[in-house]
Backbone atoms as SQL, in Angstrom:
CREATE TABLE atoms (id INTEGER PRIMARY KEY, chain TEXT, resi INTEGER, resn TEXT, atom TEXT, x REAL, y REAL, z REAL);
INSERT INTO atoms VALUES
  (1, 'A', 1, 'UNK', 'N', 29.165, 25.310, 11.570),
  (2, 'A', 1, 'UNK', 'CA', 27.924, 24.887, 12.203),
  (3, 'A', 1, 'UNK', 'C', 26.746, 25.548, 11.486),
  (4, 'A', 2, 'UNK', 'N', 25.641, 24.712, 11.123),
  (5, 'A', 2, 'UNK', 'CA', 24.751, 25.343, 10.436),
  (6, 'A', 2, 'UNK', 'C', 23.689, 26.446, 11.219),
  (7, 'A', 3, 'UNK', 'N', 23.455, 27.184, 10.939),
  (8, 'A', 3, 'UNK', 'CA', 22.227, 27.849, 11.426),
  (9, 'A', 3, 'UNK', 'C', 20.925, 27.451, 11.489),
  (10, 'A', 4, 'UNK', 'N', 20.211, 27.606, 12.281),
  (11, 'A', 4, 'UNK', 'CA', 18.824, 27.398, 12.769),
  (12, 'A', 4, 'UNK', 'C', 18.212, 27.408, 11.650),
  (13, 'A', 5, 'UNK', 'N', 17.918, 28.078, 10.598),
  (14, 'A', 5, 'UNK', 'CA', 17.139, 28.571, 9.648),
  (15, 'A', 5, 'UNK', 'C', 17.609, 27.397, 8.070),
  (16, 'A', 6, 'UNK', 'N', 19.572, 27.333, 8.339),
  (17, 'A', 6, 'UNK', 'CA', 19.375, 26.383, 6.998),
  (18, 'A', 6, 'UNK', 'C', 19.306, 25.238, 7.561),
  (19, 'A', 7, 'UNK', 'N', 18.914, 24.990, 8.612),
  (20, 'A', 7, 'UNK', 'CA', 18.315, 23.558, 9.067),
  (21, 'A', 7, 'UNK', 'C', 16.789, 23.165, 8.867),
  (22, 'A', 8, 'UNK', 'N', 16.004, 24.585, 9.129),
  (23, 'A', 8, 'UNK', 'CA', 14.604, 24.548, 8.615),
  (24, 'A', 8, 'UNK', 'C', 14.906, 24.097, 7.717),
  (25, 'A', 9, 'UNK', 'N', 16.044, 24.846, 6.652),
  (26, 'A', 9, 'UNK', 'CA', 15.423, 24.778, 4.966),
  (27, 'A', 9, 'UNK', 'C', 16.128, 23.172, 5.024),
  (28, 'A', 10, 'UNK', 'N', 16.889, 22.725, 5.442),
  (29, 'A', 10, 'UNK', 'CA', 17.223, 21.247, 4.922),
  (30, 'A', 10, 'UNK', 'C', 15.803, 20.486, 5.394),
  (31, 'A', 11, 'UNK', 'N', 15.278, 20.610, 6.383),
  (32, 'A', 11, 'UNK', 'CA', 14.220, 20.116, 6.603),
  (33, 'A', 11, 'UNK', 'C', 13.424, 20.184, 5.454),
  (34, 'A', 12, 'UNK', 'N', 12.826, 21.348, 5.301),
  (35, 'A', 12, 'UNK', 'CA', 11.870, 21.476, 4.068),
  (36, 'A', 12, 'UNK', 'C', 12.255, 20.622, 2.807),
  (37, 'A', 13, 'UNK', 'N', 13.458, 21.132, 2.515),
  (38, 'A', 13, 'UNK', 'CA', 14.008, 20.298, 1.372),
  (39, 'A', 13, 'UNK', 'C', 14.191, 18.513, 1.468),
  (40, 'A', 14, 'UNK', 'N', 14.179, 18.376, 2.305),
  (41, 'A', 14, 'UNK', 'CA', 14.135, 17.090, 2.538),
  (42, 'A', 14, 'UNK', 'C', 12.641, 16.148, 2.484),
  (43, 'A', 15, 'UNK', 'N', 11.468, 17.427, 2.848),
  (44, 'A', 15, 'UNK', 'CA', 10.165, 16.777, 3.123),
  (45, 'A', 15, 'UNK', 'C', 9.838, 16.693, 1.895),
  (46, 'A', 16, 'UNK', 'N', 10.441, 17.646, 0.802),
  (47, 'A', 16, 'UNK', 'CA', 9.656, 18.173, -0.522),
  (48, 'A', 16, 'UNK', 'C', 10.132, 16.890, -1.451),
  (49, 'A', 17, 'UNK', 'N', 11.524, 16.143, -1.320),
  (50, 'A', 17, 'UNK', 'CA', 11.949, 15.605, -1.511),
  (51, 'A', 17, 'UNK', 'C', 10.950, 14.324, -1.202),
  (52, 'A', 18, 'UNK', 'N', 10.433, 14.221, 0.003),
  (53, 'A', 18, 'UNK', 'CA', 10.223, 12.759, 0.749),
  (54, 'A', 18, 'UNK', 'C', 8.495, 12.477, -0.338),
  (55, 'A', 19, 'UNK', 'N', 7.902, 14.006, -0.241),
  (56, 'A', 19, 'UNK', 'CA', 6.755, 13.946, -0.639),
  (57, 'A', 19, 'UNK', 'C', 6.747, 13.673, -2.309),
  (58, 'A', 20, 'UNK', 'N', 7.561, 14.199, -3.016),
  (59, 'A', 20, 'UNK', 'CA', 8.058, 14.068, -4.815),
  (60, 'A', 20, 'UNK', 'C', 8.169, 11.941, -4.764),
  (61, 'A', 21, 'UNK', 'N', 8.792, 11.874, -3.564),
  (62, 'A', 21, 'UNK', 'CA', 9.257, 10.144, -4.175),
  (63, 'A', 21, 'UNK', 'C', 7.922, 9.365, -3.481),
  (64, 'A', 22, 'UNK', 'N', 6.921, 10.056, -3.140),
  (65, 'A', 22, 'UNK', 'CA', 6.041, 8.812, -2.428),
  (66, 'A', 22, 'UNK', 'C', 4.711, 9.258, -3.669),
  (67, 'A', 23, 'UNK', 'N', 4.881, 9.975, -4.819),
  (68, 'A', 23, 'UNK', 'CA', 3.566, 10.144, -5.528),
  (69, 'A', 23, 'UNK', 'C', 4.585, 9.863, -6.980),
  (70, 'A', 24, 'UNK', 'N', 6.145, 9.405, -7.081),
  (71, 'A', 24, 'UNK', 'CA', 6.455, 9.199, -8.338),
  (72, 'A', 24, 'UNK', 'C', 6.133, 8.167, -8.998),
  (73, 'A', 25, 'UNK', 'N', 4.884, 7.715, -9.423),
  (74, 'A', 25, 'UNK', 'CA', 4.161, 6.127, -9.868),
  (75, 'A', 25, 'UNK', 'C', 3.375, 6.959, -10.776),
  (76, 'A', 26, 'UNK', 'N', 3.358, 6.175, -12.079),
  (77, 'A', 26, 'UNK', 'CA', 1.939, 6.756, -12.893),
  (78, 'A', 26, 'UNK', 'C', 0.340, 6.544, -12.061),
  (79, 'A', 27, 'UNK', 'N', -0.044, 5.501, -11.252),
  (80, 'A', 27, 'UNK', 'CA', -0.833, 5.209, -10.881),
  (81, 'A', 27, 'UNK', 'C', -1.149, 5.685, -9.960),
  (82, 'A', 28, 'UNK', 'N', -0.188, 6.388, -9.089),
  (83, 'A', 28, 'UNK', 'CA', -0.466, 7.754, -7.920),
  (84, 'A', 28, 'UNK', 'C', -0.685, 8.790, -8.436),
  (85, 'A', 29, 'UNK', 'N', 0.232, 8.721, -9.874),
  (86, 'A', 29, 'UNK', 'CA', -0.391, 10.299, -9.886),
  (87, 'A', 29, 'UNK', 'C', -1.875, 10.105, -10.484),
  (88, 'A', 30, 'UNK', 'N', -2.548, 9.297, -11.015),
  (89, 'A', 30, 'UNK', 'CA', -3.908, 8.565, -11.664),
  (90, 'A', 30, 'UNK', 'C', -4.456, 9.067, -10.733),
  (91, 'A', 31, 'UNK', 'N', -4.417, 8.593, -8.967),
  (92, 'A', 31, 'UNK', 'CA', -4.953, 8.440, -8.250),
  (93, 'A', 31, 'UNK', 'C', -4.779, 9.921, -7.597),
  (94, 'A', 32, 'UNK', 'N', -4.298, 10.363, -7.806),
  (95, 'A', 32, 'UNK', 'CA', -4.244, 11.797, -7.292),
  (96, 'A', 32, 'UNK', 'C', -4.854, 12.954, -7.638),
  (97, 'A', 33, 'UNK', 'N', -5.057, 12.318, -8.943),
  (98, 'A', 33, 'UNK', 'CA', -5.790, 13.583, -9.654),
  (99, 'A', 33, 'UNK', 'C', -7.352, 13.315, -9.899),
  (100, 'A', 34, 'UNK', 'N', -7.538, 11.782, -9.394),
  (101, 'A', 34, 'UNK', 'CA', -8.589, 11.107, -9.022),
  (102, 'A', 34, 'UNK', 'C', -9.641, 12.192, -7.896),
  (103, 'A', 35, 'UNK', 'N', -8.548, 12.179, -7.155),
  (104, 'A', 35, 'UNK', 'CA', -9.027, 12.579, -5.940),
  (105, 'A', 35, 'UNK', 'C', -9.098, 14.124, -5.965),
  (106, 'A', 36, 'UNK', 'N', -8.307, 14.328, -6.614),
  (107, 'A', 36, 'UNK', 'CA', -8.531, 16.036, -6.594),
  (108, 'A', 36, 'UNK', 'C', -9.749, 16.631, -7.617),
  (109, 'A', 37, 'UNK', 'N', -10.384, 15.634, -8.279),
  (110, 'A', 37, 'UNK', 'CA', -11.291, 15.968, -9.059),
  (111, 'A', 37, 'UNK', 'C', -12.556, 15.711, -8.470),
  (112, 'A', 38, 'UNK', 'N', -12.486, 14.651, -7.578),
  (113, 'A', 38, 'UNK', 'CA', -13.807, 14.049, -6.573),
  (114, 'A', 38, 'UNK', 'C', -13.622, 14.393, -5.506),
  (115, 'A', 39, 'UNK', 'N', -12.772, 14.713, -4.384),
  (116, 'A', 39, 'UNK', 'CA', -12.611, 15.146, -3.257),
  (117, 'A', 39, 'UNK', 'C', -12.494, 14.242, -2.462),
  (118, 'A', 40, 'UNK', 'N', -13.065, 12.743, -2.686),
  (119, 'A', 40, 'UNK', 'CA', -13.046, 11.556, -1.551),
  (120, 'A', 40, 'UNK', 'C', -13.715, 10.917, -2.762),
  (121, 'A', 41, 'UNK', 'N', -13.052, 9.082, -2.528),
  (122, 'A', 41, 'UNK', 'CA', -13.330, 8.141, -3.099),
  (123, 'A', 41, 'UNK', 'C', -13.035, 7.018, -2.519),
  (124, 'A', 42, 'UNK', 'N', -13.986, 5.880, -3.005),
  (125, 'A', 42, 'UNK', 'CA', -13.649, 4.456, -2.325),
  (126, 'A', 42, 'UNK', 'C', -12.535, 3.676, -3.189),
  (127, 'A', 43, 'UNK', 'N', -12.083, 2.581, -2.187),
  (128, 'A', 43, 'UNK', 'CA', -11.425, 1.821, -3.434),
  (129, 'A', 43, 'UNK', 'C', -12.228, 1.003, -4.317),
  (130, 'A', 44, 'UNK', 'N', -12.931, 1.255, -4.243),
  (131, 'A', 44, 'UNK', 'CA', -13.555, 0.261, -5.666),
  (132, 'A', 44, 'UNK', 'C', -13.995, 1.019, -6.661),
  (133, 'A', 45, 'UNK', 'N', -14.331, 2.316, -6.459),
  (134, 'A', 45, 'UNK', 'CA', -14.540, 3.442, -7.207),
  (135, 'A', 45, 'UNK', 'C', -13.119, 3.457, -8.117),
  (136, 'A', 46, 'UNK', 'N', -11.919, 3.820, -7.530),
  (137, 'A', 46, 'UNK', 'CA', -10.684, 3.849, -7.882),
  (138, 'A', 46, 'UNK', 'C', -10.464, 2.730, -8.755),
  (139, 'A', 47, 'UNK', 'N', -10.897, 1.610, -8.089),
  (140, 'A', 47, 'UNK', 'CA', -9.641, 0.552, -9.356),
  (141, 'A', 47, 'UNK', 'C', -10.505, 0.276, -10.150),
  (142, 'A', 48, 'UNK', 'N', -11.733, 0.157, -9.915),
  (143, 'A', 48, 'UNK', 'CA', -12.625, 0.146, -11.598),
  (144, 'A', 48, 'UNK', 'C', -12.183, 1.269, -12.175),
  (145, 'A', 49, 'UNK', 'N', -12.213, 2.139, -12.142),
  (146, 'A', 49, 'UNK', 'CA', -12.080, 3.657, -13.147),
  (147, 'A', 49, 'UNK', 'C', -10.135, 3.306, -13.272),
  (148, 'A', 50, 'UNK', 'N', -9.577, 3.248, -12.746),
  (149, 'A', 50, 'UNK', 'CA', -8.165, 2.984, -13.328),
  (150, 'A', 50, 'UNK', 'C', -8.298, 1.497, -13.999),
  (151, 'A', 51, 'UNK', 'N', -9.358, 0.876, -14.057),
  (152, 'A', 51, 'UNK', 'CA', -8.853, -0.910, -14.542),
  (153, 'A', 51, 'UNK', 'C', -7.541, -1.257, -14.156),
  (154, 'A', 52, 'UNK', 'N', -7.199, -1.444, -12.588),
  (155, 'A', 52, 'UNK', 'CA', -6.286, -2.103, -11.785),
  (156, 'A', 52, 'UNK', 'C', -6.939, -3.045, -11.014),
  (157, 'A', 53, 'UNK', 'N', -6.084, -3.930, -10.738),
  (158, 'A', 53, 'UNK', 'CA', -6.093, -4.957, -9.057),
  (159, 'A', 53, 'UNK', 'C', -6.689, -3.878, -8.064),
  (160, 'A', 54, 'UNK', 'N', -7.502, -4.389, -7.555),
  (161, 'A', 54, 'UNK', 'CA', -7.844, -4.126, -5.902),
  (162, 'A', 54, 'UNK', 'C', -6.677, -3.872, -5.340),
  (163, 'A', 55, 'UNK', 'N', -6.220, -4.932, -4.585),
  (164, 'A', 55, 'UNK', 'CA', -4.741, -4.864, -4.167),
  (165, 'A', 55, 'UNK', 'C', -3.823, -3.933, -4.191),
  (166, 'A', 56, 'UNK', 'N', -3.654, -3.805, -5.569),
  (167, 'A', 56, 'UNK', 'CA', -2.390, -3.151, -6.094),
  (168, 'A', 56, 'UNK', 'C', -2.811, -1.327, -5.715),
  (169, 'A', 57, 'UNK', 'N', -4.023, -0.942, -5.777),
  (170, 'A', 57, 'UNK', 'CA', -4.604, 0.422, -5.659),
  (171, 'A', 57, 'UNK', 'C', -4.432, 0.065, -4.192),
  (172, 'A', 58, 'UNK', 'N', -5.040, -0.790, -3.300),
  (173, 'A', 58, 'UNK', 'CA', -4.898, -0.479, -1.985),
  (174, 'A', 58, 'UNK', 'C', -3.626, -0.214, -1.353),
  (175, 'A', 59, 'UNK', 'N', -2.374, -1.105, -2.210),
  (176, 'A', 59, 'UNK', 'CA', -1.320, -0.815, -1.379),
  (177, 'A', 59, 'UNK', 'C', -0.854, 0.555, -1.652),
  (178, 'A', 60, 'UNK', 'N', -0.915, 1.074, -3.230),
  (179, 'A', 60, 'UNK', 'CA', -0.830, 2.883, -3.155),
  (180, 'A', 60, 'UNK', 'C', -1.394, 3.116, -2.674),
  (181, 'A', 61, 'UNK', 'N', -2.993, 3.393, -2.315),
  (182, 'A', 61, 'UNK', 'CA', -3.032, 4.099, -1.112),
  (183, 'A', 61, 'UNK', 'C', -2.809, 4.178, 0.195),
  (184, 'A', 62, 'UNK', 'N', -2.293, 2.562, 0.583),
  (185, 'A', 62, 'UNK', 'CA', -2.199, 2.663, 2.119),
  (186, 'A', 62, 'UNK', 'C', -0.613, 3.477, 2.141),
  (187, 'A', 63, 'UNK', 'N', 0.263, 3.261, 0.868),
  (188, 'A', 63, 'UNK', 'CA', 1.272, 4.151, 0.894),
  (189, 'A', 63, 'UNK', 'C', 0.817, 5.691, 1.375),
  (190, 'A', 64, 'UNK', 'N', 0.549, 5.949, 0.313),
  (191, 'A', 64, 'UNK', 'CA', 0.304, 7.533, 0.300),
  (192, 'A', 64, 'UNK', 'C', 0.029, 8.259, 1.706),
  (193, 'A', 65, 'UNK', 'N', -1.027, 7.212, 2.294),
  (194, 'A', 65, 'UNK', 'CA', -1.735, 7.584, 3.293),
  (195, 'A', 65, 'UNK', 'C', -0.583, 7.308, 4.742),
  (196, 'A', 66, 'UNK', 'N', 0.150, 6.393, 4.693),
  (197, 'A', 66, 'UNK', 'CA', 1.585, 6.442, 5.421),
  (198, 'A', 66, 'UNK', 'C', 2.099, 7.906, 5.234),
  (199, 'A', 67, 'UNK', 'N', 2.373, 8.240, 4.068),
  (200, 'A', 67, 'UNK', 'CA', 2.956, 9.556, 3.976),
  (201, 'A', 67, 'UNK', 'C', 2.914, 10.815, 4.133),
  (202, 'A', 68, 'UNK', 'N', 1.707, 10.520, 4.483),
  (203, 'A', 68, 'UNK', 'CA', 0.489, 12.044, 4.766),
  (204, 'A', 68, 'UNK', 'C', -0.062, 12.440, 3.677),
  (205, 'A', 69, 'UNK', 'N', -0.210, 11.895, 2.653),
  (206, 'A', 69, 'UNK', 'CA', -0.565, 12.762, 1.325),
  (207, 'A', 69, 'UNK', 'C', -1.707, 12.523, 1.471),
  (208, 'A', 70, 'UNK', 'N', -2.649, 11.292, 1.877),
  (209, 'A', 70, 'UNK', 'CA', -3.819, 10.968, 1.723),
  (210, 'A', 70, 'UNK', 'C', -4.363, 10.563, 3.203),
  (211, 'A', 71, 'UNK', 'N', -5.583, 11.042, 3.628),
  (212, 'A', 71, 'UNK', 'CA', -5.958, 10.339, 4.759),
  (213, 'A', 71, 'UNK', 'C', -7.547, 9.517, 4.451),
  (214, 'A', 72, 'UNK', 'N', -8.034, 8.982, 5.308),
  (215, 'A', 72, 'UNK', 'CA', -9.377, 8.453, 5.019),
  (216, 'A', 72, 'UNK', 'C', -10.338, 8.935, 6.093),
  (217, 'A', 73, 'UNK', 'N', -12.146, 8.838, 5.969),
  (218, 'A', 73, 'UNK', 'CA', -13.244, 8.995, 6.328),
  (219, 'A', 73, 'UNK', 'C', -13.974, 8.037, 6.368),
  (220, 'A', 74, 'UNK', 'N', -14.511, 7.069, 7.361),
  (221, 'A', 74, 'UNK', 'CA', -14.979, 6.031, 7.618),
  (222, 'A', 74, 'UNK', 'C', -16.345, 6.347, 7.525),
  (223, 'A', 75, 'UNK', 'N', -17.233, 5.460, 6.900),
  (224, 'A', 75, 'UNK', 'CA', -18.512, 5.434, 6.757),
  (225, 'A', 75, 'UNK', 'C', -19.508, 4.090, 6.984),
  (226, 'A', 76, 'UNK', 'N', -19.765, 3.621, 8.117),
  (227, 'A', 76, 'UNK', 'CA', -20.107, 2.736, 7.713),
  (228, 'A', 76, 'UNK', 'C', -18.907, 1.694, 7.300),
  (229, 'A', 77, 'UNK', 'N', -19.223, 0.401, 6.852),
  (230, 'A', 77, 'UNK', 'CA', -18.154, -0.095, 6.139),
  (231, 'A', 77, 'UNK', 'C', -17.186, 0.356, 4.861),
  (232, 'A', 78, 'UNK', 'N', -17.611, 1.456, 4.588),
  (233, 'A', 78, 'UNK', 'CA', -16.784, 2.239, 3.658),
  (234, 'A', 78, 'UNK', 'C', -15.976, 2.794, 4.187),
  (235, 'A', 79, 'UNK', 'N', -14.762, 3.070, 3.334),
  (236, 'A', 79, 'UNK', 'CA', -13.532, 3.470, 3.611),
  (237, 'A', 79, 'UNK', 'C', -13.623, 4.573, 2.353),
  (238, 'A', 80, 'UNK', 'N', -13.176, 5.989, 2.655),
  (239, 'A', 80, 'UNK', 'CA', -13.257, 6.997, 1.525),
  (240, 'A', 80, 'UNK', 'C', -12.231, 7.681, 1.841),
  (241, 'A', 81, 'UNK', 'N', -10.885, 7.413, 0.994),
  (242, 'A', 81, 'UNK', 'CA', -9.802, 8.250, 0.867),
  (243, 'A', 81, 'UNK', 'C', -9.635, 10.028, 0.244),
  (244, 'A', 82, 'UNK', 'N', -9.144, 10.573, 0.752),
  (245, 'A', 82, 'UNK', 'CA', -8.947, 11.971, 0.132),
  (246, 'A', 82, 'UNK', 'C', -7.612, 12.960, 0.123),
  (247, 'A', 83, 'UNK', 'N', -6.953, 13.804, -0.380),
  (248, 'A', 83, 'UNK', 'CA', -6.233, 14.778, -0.354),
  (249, 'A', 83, 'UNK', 'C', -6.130, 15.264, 0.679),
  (250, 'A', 84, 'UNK', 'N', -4.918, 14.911, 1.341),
  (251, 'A', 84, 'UNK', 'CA', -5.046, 15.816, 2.862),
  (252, 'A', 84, 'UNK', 'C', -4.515, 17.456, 2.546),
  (253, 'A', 85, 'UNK', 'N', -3.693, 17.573, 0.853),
  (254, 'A', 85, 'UNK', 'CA', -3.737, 18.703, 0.617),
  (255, 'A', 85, 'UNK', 'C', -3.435, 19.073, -0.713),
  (256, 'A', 86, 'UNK', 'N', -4.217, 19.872, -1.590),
  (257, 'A', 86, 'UNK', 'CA', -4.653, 19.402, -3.245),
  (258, 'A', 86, 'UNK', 'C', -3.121, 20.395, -3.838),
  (259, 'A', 87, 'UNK', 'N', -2.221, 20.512, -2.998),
  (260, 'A', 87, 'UNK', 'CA', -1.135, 21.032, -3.323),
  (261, 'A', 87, 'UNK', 'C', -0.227, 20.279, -4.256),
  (262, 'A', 88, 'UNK', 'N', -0.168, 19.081, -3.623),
  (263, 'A', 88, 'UNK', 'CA', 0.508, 17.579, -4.597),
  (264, 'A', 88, 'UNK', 'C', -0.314, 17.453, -5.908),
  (265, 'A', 89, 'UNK', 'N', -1.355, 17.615, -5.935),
  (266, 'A', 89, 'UNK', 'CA', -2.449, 17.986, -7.000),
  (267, 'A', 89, 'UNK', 'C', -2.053, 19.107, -8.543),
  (268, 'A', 90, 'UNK', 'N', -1.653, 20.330, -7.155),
  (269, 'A', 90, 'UNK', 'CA', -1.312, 21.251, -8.012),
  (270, 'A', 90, 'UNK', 'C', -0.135, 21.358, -8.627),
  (271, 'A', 91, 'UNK', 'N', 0.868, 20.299, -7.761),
  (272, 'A', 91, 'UNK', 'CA', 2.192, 20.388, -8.267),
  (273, 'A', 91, 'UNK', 'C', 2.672, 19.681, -9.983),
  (274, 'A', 92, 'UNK', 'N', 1.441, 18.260, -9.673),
  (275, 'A', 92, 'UNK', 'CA', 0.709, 17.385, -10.937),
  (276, 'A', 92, 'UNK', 'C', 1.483, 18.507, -12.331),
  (277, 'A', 93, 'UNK', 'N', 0.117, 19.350, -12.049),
  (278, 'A', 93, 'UNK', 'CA', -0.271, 19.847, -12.838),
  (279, 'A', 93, 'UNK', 'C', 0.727, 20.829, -13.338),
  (280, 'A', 94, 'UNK', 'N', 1.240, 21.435, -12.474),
  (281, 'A', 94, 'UNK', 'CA', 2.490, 22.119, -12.929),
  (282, 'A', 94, 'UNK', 'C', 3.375, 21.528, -14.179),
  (283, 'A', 95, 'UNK', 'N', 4.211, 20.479, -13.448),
  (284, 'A', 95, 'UNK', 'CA', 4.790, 19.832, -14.352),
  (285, 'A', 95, 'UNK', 'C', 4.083, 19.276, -15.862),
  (286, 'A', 96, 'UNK', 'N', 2.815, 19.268, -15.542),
  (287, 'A', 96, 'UNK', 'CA', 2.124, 19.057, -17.120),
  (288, 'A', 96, 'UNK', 'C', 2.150, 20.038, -18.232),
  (289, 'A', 97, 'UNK', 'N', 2.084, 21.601, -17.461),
  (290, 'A', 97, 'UNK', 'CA', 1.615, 22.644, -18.101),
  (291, 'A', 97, 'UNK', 'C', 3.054, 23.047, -18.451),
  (292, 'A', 98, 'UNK', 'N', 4.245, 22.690, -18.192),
  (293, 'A', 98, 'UNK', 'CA', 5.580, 22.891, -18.399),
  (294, 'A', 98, 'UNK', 'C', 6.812, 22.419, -19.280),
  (295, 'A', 99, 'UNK', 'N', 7.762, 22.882, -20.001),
  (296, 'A', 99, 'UNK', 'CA', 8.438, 22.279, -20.964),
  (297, 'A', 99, 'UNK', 'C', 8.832, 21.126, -20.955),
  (298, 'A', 100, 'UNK', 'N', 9.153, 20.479, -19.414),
  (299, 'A', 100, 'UNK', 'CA', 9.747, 18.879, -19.189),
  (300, 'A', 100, 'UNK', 'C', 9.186, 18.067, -20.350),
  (301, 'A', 101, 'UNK', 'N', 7.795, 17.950, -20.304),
  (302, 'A', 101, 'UNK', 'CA', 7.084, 16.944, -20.903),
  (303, 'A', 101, 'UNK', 'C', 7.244, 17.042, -22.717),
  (304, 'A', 102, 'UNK', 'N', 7.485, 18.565, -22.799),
  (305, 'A', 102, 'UNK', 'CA', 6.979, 18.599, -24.036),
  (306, 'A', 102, 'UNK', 'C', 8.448, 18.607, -25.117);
């Protein structure tokens, strides 16, 4: 029977897991580092600066934002998505600064 604690950790491991497969897209991570550089953005801001579909950016973000990675700030008829935590951001970056790639 497992213990209380490696049930946390399957938990954790499981979220870290859930959160790695909902930003594995080149265009999330585009959009991620989008956001971690601006703090909040619209979608039209986004898919002009990536040269994508409307569409196709909205449905990553309405993903992301399913997932908790991203939430939004209503303005008016604007919609301004952001980092609910620039950790996924930092993780980016990790893997950039690291042998995988190179």
């Amino acid at each position: 029977m497992a213990t209380e604690t490696n049930m946390d950790e399957e938990k954790r491991i499981d979220k870290a897991a859930y959160v790695l497969k909902a930003v594995a897209h080149p265009l999330r991570i585009k959009i991620i580092q989008m956001l971690n550089e601006n703090k909040e953005l619209n979608v039209s801001t986004i898919y002009k600066n990536l040269n994508a579909e409307q569409s196709l950016i909205s449905h990553h973000l309405i993903n992301m934002r399913d997932k908790g990675i991203l939430d939004i700030r209503r303005s008016g008829k604007n919609i301004y998505y952001f980092l609910v935590d620039t950790a996924v951001a930092e993780i980016i970056e990790c893997i950039y600064r690291s042998k995988i790639l190179n």
